[in-house]
N, C-alpha and C positions, 0 to 999 in steps of 0.2 A: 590699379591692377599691378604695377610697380613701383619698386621705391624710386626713389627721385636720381633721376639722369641713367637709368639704366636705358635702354633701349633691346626688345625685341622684333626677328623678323619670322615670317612666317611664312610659307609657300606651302598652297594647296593649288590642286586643279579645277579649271576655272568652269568648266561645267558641272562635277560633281560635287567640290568640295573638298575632295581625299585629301586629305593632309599629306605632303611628301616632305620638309621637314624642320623645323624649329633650330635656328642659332641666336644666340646671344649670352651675357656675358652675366646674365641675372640669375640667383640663385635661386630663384622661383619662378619655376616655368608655366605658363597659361594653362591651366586647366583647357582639358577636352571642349567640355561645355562652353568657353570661354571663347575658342576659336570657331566652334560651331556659330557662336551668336554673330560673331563679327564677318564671318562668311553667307550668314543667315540673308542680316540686316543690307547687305550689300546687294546679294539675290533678289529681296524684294522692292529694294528702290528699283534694281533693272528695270522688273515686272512692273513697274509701275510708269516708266520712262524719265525715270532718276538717276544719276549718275551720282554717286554718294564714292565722292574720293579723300577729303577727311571729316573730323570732328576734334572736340575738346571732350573731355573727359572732367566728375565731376571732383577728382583731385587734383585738376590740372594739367592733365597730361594729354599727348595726342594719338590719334590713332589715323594711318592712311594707306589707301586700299589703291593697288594698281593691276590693270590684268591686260597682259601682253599675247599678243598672236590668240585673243580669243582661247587661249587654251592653258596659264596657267597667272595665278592671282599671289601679288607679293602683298604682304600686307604688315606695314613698321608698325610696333608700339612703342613709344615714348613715356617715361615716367617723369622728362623734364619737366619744364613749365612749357603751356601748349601758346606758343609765341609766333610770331610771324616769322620770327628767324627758326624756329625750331621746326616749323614743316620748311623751309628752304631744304634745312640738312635731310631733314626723312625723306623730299622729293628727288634730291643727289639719291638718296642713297639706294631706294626702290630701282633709279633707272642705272645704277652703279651695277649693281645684283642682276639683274636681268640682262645687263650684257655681259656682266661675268661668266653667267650661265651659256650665253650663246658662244663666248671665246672659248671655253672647256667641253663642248660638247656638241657646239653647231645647233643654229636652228631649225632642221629636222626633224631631229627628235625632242624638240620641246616643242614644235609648234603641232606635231603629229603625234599625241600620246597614244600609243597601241598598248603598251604593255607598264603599269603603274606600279610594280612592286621592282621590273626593271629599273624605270627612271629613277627610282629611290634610289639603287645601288649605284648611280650612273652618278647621281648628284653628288654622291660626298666625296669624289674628285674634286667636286666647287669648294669643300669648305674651307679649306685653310685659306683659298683667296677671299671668300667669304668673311670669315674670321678677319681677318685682316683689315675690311673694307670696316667691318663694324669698331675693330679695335680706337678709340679714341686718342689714345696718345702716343699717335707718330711727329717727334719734334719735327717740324718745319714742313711735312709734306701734306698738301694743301688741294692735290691734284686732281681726289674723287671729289673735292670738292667746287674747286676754281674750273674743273675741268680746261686745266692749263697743265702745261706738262711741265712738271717740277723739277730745274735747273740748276747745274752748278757752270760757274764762270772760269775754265779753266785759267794758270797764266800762261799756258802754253797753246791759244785754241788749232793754232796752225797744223802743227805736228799732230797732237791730237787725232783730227778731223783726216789730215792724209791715211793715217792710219786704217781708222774706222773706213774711209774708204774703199782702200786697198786690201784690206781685208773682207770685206763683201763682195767684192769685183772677184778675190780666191775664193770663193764659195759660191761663186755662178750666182750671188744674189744682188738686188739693187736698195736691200732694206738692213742695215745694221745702226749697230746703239753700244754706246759706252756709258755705263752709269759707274755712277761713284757715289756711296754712301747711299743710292737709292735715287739719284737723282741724274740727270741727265746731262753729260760733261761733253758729247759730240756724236753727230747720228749724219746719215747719208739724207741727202733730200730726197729721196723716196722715205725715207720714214718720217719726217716733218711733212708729208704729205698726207703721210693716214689721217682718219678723223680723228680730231682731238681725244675722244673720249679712246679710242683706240689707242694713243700713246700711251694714253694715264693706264691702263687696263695690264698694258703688257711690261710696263714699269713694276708695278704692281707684281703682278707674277714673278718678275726676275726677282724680284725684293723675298718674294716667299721661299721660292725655288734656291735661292741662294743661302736662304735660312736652313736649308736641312742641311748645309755643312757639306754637299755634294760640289766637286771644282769641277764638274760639267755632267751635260743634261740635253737630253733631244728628248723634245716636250712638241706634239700635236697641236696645235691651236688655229682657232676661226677668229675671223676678225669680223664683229659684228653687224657691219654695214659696208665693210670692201668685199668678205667675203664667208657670207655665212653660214655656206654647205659646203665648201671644196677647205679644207684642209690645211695650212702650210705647215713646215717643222723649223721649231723655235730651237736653235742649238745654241746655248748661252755656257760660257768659260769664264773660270774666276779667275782672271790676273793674280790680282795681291787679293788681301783680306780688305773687304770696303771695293775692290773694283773690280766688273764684270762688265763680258763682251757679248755682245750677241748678234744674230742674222736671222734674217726670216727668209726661208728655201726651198728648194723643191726637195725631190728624192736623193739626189744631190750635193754633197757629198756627205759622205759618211760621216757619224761622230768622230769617229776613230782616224781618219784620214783628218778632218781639220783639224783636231786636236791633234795631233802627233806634226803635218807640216804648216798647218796655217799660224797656227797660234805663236810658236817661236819664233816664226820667220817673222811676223809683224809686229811686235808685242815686246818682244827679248830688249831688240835695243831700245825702248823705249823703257825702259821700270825706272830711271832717275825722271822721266817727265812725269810719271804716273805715280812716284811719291812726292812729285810736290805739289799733282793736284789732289792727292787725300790732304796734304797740311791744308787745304783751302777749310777743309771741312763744312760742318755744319753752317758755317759764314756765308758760304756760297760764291763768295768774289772772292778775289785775286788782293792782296795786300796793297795795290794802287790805289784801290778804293777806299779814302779815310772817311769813316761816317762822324757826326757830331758828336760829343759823348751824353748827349741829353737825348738821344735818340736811342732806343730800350730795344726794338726791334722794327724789322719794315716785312713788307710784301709788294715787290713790283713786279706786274704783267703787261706783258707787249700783246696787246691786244691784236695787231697784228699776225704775230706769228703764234698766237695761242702757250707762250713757254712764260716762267713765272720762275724768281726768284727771293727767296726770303732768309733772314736770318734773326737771331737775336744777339743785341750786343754786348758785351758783360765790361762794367764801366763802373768807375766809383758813383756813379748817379744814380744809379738802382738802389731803389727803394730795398731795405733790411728784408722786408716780405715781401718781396717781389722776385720768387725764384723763376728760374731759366722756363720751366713745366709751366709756372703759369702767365708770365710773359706771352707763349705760344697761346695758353688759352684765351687770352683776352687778344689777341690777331686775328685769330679766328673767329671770333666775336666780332668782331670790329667789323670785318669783309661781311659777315654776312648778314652783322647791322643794315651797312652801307649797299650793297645789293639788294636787298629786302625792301629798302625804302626811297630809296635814292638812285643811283646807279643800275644804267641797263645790264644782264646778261647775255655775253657777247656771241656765247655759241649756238644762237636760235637757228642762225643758218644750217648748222651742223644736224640740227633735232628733228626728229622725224615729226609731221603732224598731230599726230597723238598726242606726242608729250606738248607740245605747243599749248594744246585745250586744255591742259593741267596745269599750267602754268600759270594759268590768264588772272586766276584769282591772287596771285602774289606780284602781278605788276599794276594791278587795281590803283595803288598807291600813287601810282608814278602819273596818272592821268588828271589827279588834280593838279598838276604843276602846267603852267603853259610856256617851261621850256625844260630842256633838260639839264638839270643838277650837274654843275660840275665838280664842285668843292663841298664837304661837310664837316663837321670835327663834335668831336663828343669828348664832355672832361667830368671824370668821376675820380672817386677819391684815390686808386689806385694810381692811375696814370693820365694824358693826357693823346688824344688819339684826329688823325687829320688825315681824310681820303682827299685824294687830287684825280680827276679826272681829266685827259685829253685823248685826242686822237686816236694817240699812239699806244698810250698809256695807263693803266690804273698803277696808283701808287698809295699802297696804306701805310700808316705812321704808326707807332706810339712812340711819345718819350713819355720825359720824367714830369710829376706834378708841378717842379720850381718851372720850367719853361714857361714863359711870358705866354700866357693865351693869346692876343695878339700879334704874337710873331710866328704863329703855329704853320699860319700861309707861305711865310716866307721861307721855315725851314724847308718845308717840303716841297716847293717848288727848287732849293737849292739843293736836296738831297738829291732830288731825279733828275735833273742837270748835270749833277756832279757823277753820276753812275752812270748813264748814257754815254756822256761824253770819252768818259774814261774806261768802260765796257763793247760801247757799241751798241750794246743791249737793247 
């Protein structure tokens, strides 16, 4: 139905059908008929007492059907190969879009459809967060995916952090955020409080919102599972170019009142700490952090505190074909290798029961083993690749092909040692 690794998504209403509206990045869009069948075939499994949430296709590809509040049905098409790891991403990605939808719009009026030519009008507010979620190549941010909130390591996190704070406390709020580059460089513990997916979600946003080249913005938003009819205002200020501040607030103060006294007053003296955590950049850590030079790129998550940092490292050891773009590609591969087969997913406590029953069939795997996987490593002809599991921690690897497969354990156990110790992280 599509060419290969396109991906479409589809949203109709889950009683009648209507289609309300088509994104994706294919230049051949599903025939009518097409999403008729696929909304068809899903209706009559219901009626039969079948729950019909994917399939393979007989090119290869996947198709998966999800319908939320009883009231409206998201359904991904895939032109990848139809893999165990490729419905992981389509199962992200349906339950990415459905809280999207609830953070722009609240779930009253999606779970209460009165008026279906409204909703239409209502939804394309979603799509550029939309767009976003589907676009494939965001270097290093991993968020809608790890459902971990994507990190950067200030080297200042002290000052930082006073800031963000004292600047929400001047905005009557208990919830603010500092990103840099799109990632997350110092936030108030009420917002390390929200549900995970809810960090990744409103990251996400600042990232778009910051894209239309506006240096501030009071933006409406619902938070999916904290608070999914009552409202708050997200007023988000672009420091420098790459960093952006935000609060989540009541009525409250005005845009115009924190922009003109809060912003200078906290912010001003700080622009030499805030250009030296843009030189951190896309690395994510602080230059204390020496990593091996056989080490290509990493992704480490504190499973604890649900935040994730990653980078890729650019070294005489990279392979001649082995660009920056696709380094990131094979990481991302690698995690959801390694989760797909191996490795638990940590945010089940966070997921409502629903999605839990959707789940079931991709930790299948995980029950022949009679203990839990801690380590695995996969070596293909590009690079050479070594998940580590603890406690605390996941940590994914790749280096270079010379790296001794044998010492693959030891790098990565001294890589997350050495970043720990020297981060905190």
């Amino acid at each position: 139905m599509l060419q290969d690794g396109a991906t479409q998504l589809l949203c109709l209403t889950a009683g009648s059908g209507v289609p309300l509206f088509t994104r994706g990045a294919s230049r051949h869009q599903l025939p009518f008929s097409v999403i008729g069948s696929l909304n068809g075939v899903h209706m009559f499994g219901g009626g039969q007492g079948a729950l019909l949430s994917c399939c393979d296709t007989e090119d290869g590809g996947k198709v998966m059907w999800r319908v939320f509040q009883d009231s409206v049905m998201l359904i991904a098409v895939s032109g990848g190969a139809g893999h165990r790891e490729e419905e992981v991403r389509l199962q992200r990605l349906l339950e990415n879009v459905w809280n999207c939808m609830v953070l722009v719009l609240g779930q009253d009026e999606l779970a209460n459809v009165r008026n279906v030519e409204r909703l239409k009008r209502d939804l394309r507010s979603c799509f550029s967060l939309i767009d976003h979620l589907l676009e494939e190549k965001r270097p290093g941010i991993f968020g809608d995916l790890t459902h971990c909130a994507d990190s950067l390591l200030p080297p200042s996190p002290t000052l930082l952090q006073e800031a963000v704070d004292g600047f929400a406390r001047g905005a009557d709020s208990e919830f603010g955020c500092l990103l840099v580059y799109g990632r997350i460089a110092a936030a108030t513990e009420k917002w390390w409080r929200l549900v995970p997916q809810e960090v990744i979600l409103l990251s996400a946003l600042i990232r778009t919102l910051s894209a239309s080249g506006s240096s501030s913005c009071d933006y409406p938003v619902y938070l999916p599972q904290g608070s999914p009819t009552v409202a708050y205002r997200l007023l988000c200020f672009r420091l420098l170019p790459g960093a952006s501040v935000c609060v989540l607030c009541g009525p409250t103060p005005s845009l115009h009142k924190a922009e003109t006294e809060l912003v200078g007053c906290f912010w001003s003296p700080l622009l030499e700490t805030l250009r030296n955590c843009l030189d951190v950049g896309e690395r994510c850590m602080p230059g204390s952090v020496s990593l091996r030079p056989d080490v290509l790129a990493l992704l480490l998550i504190n499973r604890e505190t649900r935040r994730s940092v990653s980078c890729v490292q650019t070294s005489t050891h990279h392979p001649p074909s082995l660009s920056r773009t696709r380094c990131w590609e094979l990481l991302q591969a690698f995690y959801i290798f390694c989760i797909s087969r191996y490795f638990t997913q940590d945010d089940t406590l966070c997921t409502p029961l629903e999605e839990r029953a959707q789940r079931g069939k991709t930790e299948d795997f995980l029950l022949g083993f009679s203990h839990q996987p801690q380590q695995c490593y996969l070596v293909t002809e590009e690079c050479k690749s070594f998940g580590l599991q603890t406690p605390q921690h996941q940590l994914f690897l790749l280096m270079s092909p010379s790296a001794p497969t044998f010492a693959l354990r030891a790098i990565a156990a001294q890589t997350l040692s050495h970043i720990v110790s020297a981060t905190g992280f």
